[in-house]
N, C-alpha and C positions, 0 to 999 in steps of 0.2 A: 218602606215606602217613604218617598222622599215627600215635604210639604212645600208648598210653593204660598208658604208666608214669611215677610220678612218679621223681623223682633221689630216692634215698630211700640213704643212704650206712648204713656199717656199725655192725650194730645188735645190741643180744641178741635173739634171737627167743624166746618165751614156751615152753618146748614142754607146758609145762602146763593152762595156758588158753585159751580162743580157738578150740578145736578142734569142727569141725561136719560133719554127715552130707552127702556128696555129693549133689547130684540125681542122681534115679535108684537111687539104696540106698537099702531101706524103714527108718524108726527103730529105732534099739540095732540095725542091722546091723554093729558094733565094726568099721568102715571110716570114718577119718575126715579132714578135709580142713584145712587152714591154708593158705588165701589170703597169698601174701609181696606178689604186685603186679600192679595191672593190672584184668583184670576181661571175661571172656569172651560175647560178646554174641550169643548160639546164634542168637535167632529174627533177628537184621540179616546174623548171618554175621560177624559183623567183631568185632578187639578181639585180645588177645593176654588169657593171665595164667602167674605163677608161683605154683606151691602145690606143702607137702607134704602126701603121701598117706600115713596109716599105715594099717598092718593091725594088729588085732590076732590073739594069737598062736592060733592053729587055726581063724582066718578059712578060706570060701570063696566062691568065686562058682561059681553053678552055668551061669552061660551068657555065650557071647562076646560082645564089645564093638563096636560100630561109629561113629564117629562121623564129622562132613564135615568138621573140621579137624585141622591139623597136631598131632601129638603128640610129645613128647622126652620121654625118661625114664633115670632116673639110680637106681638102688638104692643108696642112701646105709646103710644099717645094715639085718639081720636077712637072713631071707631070703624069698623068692619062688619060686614056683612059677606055671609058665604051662603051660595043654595039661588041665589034671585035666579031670575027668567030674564027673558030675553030683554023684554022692558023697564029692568030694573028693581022690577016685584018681588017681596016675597024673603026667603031665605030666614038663616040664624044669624041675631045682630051679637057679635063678641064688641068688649070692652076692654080696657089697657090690661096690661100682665095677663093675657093668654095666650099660649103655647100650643103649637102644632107639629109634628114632627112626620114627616111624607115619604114612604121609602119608594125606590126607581120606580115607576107603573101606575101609580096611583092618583086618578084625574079626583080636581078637587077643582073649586071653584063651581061656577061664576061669583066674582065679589065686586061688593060695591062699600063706597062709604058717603054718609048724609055727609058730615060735618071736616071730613080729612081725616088720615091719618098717615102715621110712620110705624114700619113694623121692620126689625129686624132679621133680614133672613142670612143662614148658614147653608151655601149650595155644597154638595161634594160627592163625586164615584166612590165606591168601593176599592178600598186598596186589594191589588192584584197581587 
């Protein structure tokens, strides 16, 4: 299986600019995404990418997630909330260095965060 990252060695990352709305978050939804590598290819199925994901702070999402590839996630700074209702309520609040890892099929979410945060995630199909 080929990988669709280049060698791209250590580098500053921007955390200022460069920052864009995920698909699937409507505009000024203040969730937003940085692309580090790769590039995920939904309608072939195929492809890997790494991105961080911020929330900003009293973000939520009002309904659960599903998608058909692998997901890895990492809460690098702020915090997280997974499990809320439609209004925000409720759920389990996760703290920095916690790890989630989501195989194709698996709806997870709604998440919110009080204060912001940045979490790393690892998208990627199953090599064929």
């Amino acid at each position: 299986m080929a990988v669709n990252k280049l060698h791209d060695e250590f580098h500053t990352i921007d955390m200022v600019d460069g920052w864009e709305t995920p698909p699937g978050y409507p505009p000024g939804a203040r969730v937003q995404q940085k692309i580090l590598a790769g590039g995920l290819d939904v309608e072939n199925k195929r492809g890997s990418q790494t991105r961080l994901l911020r929330f900003e702070g009293g973000v939520f999402t009002t309904k659960p997630f599903v998608h058909d590839y692998w997901e890895e996630v990492f809460l690098v700074s702020g915090d997280l909330t997974v499990g809320n209702d439609e209004n925000g309520e409720g759920g389990t609040n996760y703290k920095p260095f916690t790890y989630a890892c989501r195989p194709p099929g698996a709806w997870h979410g709604p998440f919110k965060s009080e204060n912001g945060c940045v979490l790393l995630e690892i998208h990627y199909y199953d090599p064929v």
